[in-house]
C-alpha positions as a Markdown table, in Angstrom:
| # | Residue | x | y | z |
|---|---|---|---|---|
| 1 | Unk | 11.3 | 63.0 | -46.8 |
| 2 | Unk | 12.1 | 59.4 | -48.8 |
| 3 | Unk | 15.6 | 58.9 | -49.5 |
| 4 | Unk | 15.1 | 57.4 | -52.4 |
| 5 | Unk | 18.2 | 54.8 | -53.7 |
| 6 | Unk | 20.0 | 56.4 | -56.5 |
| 7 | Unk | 22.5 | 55.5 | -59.1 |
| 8 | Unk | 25.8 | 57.0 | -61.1 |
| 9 | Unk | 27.2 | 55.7 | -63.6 |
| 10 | Unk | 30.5 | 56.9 | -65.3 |
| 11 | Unk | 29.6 | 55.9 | -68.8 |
| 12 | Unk | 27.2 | 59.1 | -68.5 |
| 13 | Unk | 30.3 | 61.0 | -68.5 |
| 14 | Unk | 32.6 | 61.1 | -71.6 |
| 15 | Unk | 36.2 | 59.9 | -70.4 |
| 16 | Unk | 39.5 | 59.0 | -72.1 |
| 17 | Unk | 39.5 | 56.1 | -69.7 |
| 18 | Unk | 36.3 | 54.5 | -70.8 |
| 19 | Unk | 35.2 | 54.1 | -67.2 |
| 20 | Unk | 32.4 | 51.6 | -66.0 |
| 21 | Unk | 31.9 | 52.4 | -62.7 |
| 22 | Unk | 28.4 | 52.3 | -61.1 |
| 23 | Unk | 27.8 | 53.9 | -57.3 |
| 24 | Unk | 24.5 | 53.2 | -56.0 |
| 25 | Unk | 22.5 | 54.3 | -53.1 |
| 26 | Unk | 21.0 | 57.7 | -51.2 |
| 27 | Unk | 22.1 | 60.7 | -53.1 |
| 28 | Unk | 24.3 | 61.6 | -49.3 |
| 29 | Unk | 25.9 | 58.6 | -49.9 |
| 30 | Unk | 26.8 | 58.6 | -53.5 |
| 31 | Unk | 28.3 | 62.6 | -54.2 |
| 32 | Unk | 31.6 | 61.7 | -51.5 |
| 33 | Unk | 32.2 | 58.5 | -53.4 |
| 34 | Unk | 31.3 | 60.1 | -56.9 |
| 35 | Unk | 33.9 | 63.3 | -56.2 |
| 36 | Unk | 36.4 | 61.0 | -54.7 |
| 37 | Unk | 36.6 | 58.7 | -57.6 |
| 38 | Unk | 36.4 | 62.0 | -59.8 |
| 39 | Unk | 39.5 | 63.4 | -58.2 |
| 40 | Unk | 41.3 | 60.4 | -58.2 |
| 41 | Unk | 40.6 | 58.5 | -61.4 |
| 42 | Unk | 39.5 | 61.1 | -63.6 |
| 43 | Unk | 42.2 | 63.9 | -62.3 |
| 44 | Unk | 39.2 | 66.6 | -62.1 |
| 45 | Unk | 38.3 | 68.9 | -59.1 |
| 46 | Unk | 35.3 | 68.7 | -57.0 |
| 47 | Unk | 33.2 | 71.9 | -57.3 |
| 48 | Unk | 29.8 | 72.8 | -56.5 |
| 49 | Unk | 29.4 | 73.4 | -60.5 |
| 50 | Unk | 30.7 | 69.7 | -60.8 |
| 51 | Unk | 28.5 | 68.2 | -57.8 |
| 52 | Unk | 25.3 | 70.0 | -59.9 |
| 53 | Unk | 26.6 | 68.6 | -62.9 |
| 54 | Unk | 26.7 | 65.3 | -60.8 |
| 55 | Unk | 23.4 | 65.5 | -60.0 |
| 56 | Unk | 21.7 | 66.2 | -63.1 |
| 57 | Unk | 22.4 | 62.8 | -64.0 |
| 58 | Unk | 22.0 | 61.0 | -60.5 |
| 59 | Unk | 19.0 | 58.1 | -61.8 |
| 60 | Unk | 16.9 | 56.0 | -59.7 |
| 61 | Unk | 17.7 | 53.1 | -59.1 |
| 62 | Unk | 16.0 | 49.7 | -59.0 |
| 63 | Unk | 15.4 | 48.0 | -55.7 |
């Protein structure tokens, strides 16, 4: 199986901080960051209904 490169970005998600950030790379690589940053920017808990949630906007990314 390809593990294909893909992308986050935080502008997909609504937030009172306005948030920019972009995480990039195998979907393995990407959810630690993504619930890390979630927990401690955003104040919110990491879940498995949050990681889906996560997921469901994960985009390819270009190479």
């Amino acid at each position: 199986m390809e593990n294909k490169r893909k992308m986050l970005d935080c502008r997909m998600f609504p937030s009172d901080s306005n948030c920019s950030i972009t995480i990039s790379g195998t979907e393995e690589e990407i959810m630690p960051l993504a619930m890390m940053h979630l927990e401690q920017v955003h104040k919110g808990k990491d879940t498995p209904e949050m990681r889906e949630e996560i997921r469901k906007i994960l985009k390819d990314a270009d190479d």
